[in-house]
C-alpha positions as CSV (number, residue, x, y, z in Angstrom):
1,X,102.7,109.7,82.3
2,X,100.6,106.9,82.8
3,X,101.2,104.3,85.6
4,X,98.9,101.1,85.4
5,X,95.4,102.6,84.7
6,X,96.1,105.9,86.6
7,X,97.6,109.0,84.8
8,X,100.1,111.1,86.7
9,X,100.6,114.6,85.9
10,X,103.3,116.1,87.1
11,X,102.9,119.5,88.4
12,X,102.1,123.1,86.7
13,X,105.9,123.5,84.4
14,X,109.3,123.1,84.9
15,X,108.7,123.8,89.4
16,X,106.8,120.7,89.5
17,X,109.2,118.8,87.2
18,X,111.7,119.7,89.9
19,X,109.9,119.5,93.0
20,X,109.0,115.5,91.9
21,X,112.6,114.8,90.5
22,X,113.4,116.0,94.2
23,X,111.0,114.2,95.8
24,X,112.2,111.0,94.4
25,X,115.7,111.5,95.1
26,X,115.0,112.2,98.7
27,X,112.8,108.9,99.0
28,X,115.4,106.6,97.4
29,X,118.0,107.9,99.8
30,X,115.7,107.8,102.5
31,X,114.8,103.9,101.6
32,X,118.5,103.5,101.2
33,X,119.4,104.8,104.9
34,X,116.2,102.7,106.7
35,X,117.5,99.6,104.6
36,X,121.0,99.7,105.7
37,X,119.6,100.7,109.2
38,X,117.1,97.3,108.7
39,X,120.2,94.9,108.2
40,X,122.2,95.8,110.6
């Protein structure tokens, strides 16, 4: 997958396909909860 000039890999398999569908599930909800905590 290539971003701009820089190529992303995922990691090794189907673990690292996870792990980084994970990680950026956790980050949108954790953007979601300092945003709503923001406009307040």
């Amino acid at each position: 997958m290539r971003i701009g000039d820089v190529e992303v890999r995922p990691l090794g398999g189907g673990v690292g396909c996870l792990l980084m569908i994970l990680c950026s599930v956790l980050a949108s909800v954790v953007a979601t909860v300092v945003l709503n905590l923001l406009l307040r």
